[in-house]
C-alpha positions as CSV (number, residue, x, y, z in Angstrom):
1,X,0.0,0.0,0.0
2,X,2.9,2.4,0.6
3,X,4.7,1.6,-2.8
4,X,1.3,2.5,-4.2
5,X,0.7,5.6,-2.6
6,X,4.2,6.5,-3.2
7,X,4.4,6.0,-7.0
8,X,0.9,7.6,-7.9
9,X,2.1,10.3,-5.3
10,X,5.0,10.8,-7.6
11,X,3.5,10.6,-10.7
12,X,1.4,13.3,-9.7
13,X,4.1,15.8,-8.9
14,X,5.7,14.7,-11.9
15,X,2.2,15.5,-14.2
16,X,2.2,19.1,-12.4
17,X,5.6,19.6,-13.4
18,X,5.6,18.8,-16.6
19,X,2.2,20.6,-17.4
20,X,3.1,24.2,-15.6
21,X,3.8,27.0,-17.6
22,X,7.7,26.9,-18.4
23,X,8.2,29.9,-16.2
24,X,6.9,28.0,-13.1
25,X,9.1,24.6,-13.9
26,X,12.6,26.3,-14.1
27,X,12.5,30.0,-13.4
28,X,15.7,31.2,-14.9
29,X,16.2,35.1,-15.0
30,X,18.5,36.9,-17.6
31,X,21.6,37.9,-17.3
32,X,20.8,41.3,-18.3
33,X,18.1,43.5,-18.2
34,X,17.2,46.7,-20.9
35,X,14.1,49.2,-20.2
36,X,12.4,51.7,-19.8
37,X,9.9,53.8,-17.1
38,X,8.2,56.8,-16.4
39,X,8.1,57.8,-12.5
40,X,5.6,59.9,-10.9
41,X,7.4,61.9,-8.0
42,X,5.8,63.5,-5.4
43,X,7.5,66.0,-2.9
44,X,7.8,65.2,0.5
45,X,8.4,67.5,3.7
46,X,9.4,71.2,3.0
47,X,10.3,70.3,-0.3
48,X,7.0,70.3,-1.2
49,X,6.7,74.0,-0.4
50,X,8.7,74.9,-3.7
51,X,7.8,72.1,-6.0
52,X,5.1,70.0,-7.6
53,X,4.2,66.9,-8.6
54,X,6.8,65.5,-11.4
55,X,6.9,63.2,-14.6
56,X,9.8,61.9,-16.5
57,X,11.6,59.1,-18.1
58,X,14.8,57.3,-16.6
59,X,16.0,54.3,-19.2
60,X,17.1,51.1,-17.1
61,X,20.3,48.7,-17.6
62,X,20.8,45.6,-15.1
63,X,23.6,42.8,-14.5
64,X,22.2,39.9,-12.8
65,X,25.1,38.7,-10.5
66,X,23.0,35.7,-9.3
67,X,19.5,35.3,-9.8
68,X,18.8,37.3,-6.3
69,X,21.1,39.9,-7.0
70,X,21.2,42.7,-9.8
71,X,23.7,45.7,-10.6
72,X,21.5,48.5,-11.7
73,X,22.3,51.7,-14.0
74,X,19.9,54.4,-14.7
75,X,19.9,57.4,-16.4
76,X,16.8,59.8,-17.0
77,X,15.2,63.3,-16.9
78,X,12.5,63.8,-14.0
79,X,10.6,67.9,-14.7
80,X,8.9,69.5,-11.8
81,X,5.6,70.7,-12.4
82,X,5.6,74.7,-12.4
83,X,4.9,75.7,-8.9
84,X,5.4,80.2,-7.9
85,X,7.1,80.7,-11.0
86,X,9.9,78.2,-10.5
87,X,10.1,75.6,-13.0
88,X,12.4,72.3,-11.7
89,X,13.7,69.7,-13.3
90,X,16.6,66.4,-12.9
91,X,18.6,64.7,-14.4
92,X,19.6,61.3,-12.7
93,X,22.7,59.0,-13.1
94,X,22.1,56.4,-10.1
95,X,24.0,53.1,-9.9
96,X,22.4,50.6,-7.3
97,X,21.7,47.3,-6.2
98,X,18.2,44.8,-6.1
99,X,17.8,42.3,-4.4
100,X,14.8,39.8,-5.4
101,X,12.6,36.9,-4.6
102,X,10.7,34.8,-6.8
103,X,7.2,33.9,-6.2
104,X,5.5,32.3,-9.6
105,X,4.6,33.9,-11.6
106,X,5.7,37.5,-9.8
107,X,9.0,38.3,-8.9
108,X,9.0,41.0,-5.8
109,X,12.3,43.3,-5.4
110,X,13.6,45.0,-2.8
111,X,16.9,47.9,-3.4
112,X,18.9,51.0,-3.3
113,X,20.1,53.4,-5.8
114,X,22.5,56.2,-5.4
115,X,24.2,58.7,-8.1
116,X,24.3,62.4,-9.0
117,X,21.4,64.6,-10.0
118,X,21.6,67.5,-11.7
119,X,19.1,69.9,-11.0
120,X,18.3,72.6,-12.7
121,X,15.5,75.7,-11.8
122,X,13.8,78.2,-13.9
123,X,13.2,81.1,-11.8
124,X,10.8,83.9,-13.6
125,X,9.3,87.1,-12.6
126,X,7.3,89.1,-15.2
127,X,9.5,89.8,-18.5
128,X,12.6,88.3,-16.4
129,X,13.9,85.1,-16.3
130,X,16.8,83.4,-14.7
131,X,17.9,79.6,-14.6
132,X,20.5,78.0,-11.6
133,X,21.7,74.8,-11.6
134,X,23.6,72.5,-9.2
135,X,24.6,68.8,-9.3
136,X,24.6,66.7,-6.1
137,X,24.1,63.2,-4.5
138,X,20.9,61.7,-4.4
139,X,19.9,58.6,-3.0
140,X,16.5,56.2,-3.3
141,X,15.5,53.2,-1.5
142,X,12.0,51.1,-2.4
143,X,10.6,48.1,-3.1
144,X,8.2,46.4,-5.6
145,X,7.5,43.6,-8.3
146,X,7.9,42.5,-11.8
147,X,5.5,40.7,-14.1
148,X,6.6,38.4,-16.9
149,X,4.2,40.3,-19.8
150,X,6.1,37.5,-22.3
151,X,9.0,35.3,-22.5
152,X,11.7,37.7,-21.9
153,X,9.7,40.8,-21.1
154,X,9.2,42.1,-17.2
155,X,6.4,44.6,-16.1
156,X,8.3,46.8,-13.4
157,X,6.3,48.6,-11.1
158,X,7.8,50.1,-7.8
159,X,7.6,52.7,-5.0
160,X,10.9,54.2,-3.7
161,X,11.9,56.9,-1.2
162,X,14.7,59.1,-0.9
163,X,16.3,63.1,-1.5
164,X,17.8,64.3,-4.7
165,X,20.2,66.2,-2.7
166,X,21.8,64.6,0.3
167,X,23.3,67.9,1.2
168,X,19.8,69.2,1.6
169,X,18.1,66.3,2.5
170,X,15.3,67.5,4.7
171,X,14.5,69.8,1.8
172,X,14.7,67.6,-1.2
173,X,12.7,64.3,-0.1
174,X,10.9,62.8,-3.1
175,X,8.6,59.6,-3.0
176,X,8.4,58.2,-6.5
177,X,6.3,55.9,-8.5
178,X,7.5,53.6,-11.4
179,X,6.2,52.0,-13.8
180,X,7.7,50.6,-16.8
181,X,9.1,47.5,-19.1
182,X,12.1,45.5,-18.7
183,X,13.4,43.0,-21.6
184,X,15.9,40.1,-20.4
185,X,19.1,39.4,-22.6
186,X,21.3,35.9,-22.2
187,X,24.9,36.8,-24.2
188,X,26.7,33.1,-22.8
């Protein structure tokens, strides 16, 4: 009775197996990662005195180290919202890590980025006009989870928190929203 119970026991694991989707059976990521997002920032804290809401685009590159690990690179232009005649805008250049978990069929990330943003501000009053600029370390920290859409392509949706100046940090707090596309490339 226990040699029975035993073999259909493993026949049925084997049946499951065999019939779940292939990213369930071996989930294998790539070893790098090209994309794309558009973040939604919102100012935090006094910072939100002197600017609103923001869109932009930041472009995505990532080495998978190991399968739990990534190396990421991003580069992008984040523009402020005209708030009092000051128009605001970013430029990011963030190097970071992720850190991920696989639960079929999501993947859920946790990670870090931190780089130089150069921030530039539009300052007008009537016919006048003046711009300043400064470039500075930023930092972001967040968490959130990818989405196979097809076989090699990742929805990316996250939530991060962080400053665009760590000098001013107080003053420069941002929480941001992405949401974007990731495609996975195997060279070896």
């Amino acid at each position: 009775m226990r040699k029975t119970t035993a073999l259909l026991a493993a026949l049925t694991v084997m049946t499951i197996a065999a019939t779940a989707p292939r990213s369930a059976q071996a989930y294998r990521p790539s070893q790098f990662y090209f994309g794309g997002s558009l973040p939604f920032a919102i100012p935090v804290g006094d910072f939100l005195d002197g600017a609103n809401p923001a869109l932009g685009l930041i472009g995505h590159a990532e080495f998978r180290v190991l399968p739990i690990l990534g190396l990421t690179f991003d580069l992008g232009y984040v523009g402020f919202i005209e708030k009092n005649n000051v128009a605001l805008n970013t430029m990011p250049m963030l190097f970071g890590a992720r850190f991920y978990h696989h639960i079929a069929p999501v993947t859920v990330w946790g990670g870090t980025r931190i780089g130089m943003w150069h921030t530039a501000a539009k300052i007008s009053a009537g016919p006048f006009s003046t711009t300043v600029s400064d470039t500075g370390g930023g930092w972001l920290f967040g968490g959130g989870v990818q989405y196979p859409i097809l076989d090699r392509l990742l929805f990316d949706a996250g939530l991060e928190f962080g400053s665009i100046d760590l000098a001013n940090f107080d003053k420069s707090m941002v929480l941001m929203f992405n949401f974007g596309v990731r495609y996975g490339v195997t060279f070896f």
